[in-house]
N, C-alpha and C positions, 0 to 999 in steps of 0.2 A: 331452920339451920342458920347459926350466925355467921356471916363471913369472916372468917381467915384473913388475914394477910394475903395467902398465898392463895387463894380466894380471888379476893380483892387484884391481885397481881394480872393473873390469868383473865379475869375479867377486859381489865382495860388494855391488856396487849393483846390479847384475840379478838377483840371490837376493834383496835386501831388498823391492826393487820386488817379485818376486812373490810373497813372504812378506804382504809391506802389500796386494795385491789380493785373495788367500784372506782377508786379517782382513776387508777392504773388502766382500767377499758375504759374509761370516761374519756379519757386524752387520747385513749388509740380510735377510739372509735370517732371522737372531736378531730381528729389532726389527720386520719389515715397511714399517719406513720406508726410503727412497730417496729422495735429494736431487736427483735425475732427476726426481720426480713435481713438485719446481715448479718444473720449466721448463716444463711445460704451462700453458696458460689455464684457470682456474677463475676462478671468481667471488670478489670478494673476501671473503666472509664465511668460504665454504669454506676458501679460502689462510690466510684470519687463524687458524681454527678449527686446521686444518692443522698451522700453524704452533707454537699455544700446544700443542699437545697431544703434537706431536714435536721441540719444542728443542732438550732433549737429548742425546735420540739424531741431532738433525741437526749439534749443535757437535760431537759425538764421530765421527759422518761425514767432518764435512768438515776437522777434524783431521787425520786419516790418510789421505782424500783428498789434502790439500796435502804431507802425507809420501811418499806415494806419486808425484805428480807429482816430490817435486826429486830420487825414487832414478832415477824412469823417464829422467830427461834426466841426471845423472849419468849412467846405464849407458850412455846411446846417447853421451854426449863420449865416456867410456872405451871406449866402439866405436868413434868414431870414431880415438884415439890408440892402440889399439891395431892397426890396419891399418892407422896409416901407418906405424909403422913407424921412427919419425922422420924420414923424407919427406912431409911432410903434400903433396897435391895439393888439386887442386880437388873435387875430387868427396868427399873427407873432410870437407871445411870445409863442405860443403853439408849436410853429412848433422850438422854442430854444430851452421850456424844452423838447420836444418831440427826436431833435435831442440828446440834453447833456445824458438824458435818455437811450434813445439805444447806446449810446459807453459808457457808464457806465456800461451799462447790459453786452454789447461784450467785456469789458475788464473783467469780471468774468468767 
């Protein structure tokens, strides 16, 4: 089977997306900070305390969190362009907005 373009596309933004989630546990599990722990309720001294003490490593988080979100929906367009095929239907175009959708949501 020769690659496609679209092929080709899907390839290297579903490889980078899961290149960028190993770095993504690499640094939580390297740093013990995670940008998941404030979305919990803590007190505000705690979050402030929290916050001055992992900066940092939370701007370097969420750096490559936000890299990570635009390969994850790159790969799922390139998912979706590659099964159609150049017949897009309905049920590809679902699976666009439904990708663009959730890294819309995970960049909030």
């Amino acid at each position: 089977m020769q690659a496609t373009p679209e092929l080709r596309v899907l390839r290297v933004s579903s490889c980078a997306a899961f290149g960028l989630l190993l770095l993504l546990c690499a640094l939580t599990l390297f740093s013990g900070v995670s940008q998941q722990w404030f979305e919990l309720v803590h007190t505000p001294e705690v979050y402030a305390q929290a916050l001055q003490r992992d900066a940092a490593w939370l701007r370097t988080i969420i750096v490559f969190d936000d890299l990570f979100i635009a390969t994850y929906v790159s790969a799922t367009v390139a998912l979706a362009a590659f099964l159609s095929q150049g017949q897009w239907q309905v049920w590809q175009r679902l699976i666009v907005v439904g990708g663009v959708a959730a890294g819309v949501l995970d960049l909030q």
